[in-house]
C-alpha positions, 0 to 999 in steps of 0.5 A: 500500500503507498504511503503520502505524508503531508505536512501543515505549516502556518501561522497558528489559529489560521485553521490547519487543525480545522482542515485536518479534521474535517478532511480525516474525519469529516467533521469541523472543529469550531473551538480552538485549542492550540496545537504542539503537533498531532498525527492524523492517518488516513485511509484512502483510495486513489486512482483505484488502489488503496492509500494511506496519507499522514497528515502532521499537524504542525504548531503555529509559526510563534510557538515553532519560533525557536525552531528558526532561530 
């Protein structure tokens, strides 16, 4: 089975974690609750045969700060 990894980057409460869950589960997150990092997985089926996408859900761009520097 192929394997996509994705990762989100972005300023925080911008809705990368919104995005995520509404694409894995299919359900919108209205509250906000700051991200450190999640792992969402995915099973999907593309171009017929079956998939898995990994979607890293990074923190805002302020608390990755010290990444940077």
């Amino acid at each position: 089975m192929r394997e996509f990894k994705v990762v989100l980057f972005g300023s925080g409460g911008v809705g990368k974690s919104a995005i995520t869950v509404q694409f894995v589960a299919g359900r919108f997150v209205q509250n906000y609750n700051p991200t450190v990092e999640d792992v969402y997985r995915k099973d999907i089926e593309l171009n017929k045969e079956p998939c898995v996408i990994e979607v890293l859900d990074t923190a805002g761009k302020k608390a990755l700060q010290w990444i940077l520097e």
